[in-house]
PLY file of the C-alpha trace (Angstrom):
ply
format ascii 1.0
element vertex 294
property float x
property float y
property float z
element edge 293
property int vertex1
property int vertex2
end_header
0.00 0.00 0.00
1.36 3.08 -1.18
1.70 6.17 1.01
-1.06 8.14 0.15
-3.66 4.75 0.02
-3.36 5.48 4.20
-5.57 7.22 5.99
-4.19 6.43 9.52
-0.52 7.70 10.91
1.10 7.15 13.80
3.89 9.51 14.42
6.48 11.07 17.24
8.78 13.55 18.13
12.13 11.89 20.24
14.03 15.32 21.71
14.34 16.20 25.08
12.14 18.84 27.09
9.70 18.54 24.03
6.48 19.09 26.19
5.80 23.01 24.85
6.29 21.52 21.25
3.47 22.85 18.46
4.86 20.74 16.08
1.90 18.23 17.37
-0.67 20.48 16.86
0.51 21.71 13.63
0.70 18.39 12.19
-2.91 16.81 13.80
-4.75 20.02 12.89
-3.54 19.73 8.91
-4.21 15.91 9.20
-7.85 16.35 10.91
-8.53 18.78 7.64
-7.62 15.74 5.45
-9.52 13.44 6.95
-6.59 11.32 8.30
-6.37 9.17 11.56
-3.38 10.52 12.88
-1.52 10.42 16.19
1.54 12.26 17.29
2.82 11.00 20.18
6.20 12.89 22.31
9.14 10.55 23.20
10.49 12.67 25.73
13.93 11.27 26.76
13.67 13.18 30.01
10.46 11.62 31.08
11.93 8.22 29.76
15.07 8.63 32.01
17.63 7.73 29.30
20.22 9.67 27.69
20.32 11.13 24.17
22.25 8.09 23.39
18.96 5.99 23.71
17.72 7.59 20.06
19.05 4.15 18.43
16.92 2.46 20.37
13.89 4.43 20.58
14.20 4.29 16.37
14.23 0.54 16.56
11.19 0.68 18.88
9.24 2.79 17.04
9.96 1.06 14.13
8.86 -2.51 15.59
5.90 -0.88 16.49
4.71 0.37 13.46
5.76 3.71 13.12
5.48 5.57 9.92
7.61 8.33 10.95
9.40 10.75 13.73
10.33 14.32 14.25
14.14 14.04 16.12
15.40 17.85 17.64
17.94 18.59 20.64
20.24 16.64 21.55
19.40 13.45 19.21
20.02 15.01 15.31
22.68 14.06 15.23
23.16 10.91 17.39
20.73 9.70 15.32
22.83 9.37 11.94
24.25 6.31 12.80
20.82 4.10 13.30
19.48 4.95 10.00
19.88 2.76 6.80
20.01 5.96 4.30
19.91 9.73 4.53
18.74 11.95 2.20
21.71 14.38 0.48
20.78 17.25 2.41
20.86 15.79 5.72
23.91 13.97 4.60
25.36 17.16 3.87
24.42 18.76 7.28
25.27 16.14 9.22
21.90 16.54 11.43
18.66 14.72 10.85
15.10 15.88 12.60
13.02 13.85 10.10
12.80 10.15 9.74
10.55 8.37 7.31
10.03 4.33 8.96
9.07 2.15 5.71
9.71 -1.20 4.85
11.62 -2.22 7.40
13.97 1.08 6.87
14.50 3.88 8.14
15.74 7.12 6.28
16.85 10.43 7.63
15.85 13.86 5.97
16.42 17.36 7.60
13.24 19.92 6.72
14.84 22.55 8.91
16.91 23.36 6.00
14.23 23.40 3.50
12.10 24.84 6.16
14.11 28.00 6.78
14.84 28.10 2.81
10.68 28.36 2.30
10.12 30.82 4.99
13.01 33.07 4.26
11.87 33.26 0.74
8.48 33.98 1.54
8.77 36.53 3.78
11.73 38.21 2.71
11.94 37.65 -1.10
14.29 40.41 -2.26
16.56 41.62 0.01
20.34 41.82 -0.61
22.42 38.90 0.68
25.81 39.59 0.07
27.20 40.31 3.44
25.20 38.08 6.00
25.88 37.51 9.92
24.49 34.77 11.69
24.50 34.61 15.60
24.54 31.01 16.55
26.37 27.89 15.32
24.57 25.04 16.90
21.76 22.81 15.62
19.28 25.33 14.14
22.28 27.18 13.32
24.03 24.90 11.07
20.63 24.48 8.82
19.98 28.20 8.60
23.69 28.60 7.71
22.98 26.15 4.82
19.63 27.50 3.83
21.32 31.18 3.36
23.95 29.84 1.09
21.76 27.46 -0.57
19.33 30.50 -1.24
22.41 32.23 -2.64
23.78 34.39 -0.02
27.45 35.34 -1.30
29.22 35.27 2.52
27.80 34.14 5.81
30.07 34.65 9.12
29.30 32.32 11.90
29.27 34.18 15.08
29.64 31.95 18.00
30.82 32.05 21.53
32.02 28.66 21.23
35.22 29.44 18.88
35.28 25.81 17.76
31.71 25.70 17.15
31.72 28.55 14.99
34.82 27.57 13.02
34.07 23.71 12.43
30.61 25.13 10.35
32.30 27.54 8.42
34.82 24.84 7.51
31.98 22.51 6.73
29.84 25.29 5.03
33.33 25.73 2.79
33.61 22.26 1.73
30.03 22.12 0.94
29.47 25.36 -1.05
32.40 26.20 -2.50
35.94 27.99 -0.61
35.30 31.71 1.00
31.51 31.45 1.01
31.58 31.24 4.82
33.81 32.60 7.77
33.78 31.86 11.68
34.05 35.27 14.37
33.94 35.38 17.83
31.00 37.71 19.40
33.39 40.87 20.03
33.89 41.07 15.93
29.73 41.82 15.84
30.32 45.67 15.89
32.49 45.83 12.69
30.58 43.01 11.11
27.40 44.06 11.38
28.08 47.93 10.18
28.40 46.62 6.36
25.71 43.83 6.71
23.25 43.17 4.71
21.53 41.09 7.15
21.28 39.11 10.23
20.09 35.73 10.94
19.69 35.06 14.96
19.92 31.20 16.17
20.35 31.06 19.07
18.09 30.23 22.23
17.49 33.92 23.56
14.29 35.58 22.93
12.34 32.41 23.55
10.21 32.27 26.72
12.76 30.62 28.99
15.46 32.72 27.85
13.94 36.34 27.39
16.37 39.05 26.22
18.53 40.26 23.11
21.39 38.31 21.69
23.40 41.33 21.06
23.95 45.01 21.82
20.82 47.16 20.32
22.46 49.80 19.52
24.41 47.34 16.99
21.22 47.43 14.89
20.40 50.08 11.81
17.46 50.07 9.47
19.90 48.97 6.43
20.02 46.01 8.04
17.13 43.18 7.48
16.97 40.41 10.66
15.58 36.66 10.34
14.79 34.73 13.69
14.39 31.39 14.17
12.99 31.29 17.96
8.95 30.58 17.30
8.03 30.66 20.83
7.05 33.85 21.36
6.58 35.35 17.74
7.60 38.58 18.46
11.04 38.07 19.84
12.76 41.34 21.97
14.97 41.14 19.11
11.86 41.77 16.52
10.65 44.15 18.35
13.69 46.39 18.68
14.76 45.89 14.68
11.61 46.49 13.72
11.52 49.45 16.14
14.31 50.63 13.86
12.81 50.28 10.54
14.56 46.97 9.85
12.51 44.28 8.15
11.98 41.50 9.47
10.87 37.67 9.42
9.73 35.57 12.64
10.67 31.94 13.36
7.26 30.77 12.97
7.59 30.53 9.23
10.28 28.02 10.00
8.49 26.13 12.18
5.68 25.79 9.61
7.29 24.85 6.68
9.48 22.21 8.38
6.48 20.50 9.86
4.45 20.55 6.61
7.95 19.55 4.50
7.60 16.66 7.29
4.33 16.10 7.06
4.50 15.60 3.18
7.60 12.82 4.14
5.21 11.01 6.25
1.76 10.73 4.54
2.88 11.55 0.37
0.09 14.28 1.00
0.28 17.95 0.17
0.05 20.39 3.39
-1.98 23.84 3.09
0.79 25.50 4.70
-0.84 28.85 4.59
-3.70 27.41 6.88
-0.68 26.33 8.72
1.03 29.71 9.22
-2.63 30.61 10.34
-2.40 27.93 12.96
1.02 29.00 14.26
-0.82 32.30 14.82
-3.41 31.03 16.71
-2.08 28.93 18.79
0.63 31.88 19.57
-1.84 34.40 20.16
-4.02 31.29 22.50
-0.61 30.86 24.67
-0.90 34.81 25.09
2.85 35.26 23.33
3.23 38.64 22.06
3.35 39.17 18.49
0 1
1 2
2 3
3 4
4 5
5 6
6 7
7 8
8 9
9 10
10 11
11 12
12 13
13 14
14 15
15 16
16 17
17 18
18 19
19 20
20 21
21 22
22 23
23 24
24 25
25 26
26 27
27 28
28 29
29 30
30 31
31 32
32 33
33 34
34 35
35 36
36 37
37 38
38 39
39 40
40 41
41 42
42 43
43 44
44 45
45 46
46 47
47 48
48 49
49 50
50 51
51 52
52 53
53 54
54 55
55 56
56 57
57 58
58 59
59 60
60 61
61 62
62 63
63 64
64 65
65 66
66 67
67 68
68 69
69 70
70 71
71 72
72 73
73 74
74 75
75 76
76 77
77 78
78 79
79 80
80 81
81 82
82 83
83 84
84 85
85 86
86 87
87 88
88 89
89 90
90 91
91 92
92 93
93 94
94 95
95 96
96 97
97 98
98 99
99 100
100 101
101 102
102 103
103 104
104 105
105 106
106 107
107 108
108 109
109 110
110 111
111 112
112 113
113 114
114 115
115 116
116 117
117 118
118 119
119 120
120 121
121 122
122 123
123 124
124 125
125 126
126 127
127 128
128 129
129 130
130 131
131 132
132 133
133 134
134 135
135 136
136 137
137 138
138 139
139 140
140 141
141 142
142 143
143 144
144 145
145 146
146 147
147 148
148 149
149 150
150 151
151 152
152 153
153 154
154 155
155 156
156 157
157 158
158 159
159 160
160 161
161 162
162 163
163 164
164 165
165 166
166 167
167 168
168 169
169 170
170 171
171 172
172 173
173 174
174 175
175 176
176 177
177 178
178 179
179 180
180 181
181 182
182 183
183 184
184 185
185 186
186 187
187 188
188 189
189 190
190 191
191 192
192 193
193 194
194 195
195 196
196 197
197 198
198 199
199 200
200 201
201 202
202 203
203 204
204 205
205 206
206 207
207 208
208 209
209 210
210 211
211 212
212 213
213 214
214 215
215 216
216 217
217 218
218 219
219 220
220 221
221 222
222 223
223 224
224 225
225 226
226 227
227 228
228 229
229 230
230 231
231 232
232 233
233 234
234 235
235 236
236 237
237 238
238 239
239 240
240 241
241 242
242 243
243 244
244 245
245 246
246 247
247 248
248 249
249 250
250 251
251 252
252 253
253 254
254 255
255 256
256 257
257 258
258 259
259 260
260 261
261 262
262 263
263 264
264 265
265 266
266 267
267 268
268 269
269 270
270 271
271 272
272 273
273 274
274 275
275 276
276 277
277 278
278 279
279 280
280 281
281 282
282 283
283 284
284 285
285 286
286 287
287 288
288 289
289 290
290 291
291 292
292 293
């Protein structure tokens, strides 16, 4: 039976501290609208008691008991690589997976982050220079919005990152990837004289979200010439939003991400096409029902 011939899933999300999650909701609410049986369940590794390390097994479990597919975030993208039987190029390329399709006995890793950000970005900020971009944050969510830029054509990204090594192995691996001098590594006190000439500024890193309120950087290192993409979703309106757009900046909020790399996932699992725009209207919703600023 192919794919779309279902019209029951049975789905999960294996991360840690994964109880505020939307993706859930985002993906039951498109699948009650297609008239699909569909059940997301959370594998929380913190409730479970085991470490990150456990993701091999928790695959293998899933997969025994009839699993068509799981969402994978902190700390298990990329402990999960070596329990899969394929990955798709992009994930290969990124090293991280947060998608895996469970079919025939297989199980094969994707990353929709990537393509997530990459569908977001272009939708909500469609023409704005990218020759000079900084991006604050070199971790998970980092590396795939690093990749997105370049894949949609930004000439230079520097990796800022606190953790020197962190910062410098993805612009090494961004290198190989895309091509020699397409990326650089910085440490945060190189912002000021890196952000003066920017064309724009991609923030991935955890502050802004609710647990970790506050900028990421200096305000007054913000000017309207400069265009700033978040990636934090919960809340919306990030203090770092608020103040760019304050400025005149334009701007793009993490919930796009969010979206598309749910409905890129949700396309993986079933071989059905999301509405992502009543998506992005969901994302809304259930912001503005959590009272998040937006």
């Amino acid at each position: 039976m192919g794919k779309d011939a279902k019209d029951s899933y049975l789905v999960g999300l294996i991360g840690s501290g994964i109880g505020p999650s939307l993706s859930p909701a985002l993906h039951q609410r498109e699948a009650d609208r297609q008239g699909l049986r569909y059940l997301y369940r959370l594998i929380d590794i913190d409730t479970l008691a085991v470490p990150p390390e456990a993701v091999g097994d928790l695959v293998r479990a899933a997969r025994d008991l009839g699993f068509d597919g799981l969402n994978i975030t902190h700390p298990c993208k990329q402990l999960v690589i070596a329990h899969l039987d394929a990955l798709a190029p992009q994930a290969e390329a990124l090293g991280a997976v947060n998608t895996v399709v469970l079919e025939d006995g297989r199980a094969v890793g994707h990353n929709t982050d990537v393509t997530g950000f990459a569908a977001s970005f272009a939708r909500g900020l469609p023409d704005v220079p990218l020759e000079r971009v900084v991006q604050l944050g070199a971790g998970g969510a980092g590396a795939a919005v690093a990749h997105a830029m370049l894949t949609l054509g930004a000439e230079r990204v520097t990796v800022v990152d606190a953790l020197g090594d962190r910062a410098a192995d993805l612009a090494a691996a961004l290198n190989r990837h895309f091509g020699a001098g397409r990326a650089a590594a910085a440490g945060p006190d190189a912002l000021p004289a890196l952000l003066g000439p920017a064309d724009g500024l991609v923030h991935a890193t955890p502050t802004g979200m609710a647990a970790h309120p506050g900028l990421p950087l200096p305000a007054e290192l913000l000017h309207p010439g400069l265009w700033v993409a978040e990636v934090v979703y919960r809340p919306l309106e990030t203090e770092l939003l608020r103040t760019a757009r304050g400025l005149g900046c334009a701007t793009l909020d993490g919930g796009g991400m969010a979206v598309f790399q749910a409905a890129d996932a949700f396309r993986l699992f079933t071989g059905r096409e999301p509405d992502s725009a009543r998506m992005l209207a969901d994302i809304a919703e259930m912001a503005d029902a959590l009272g998040t600023p937006r």
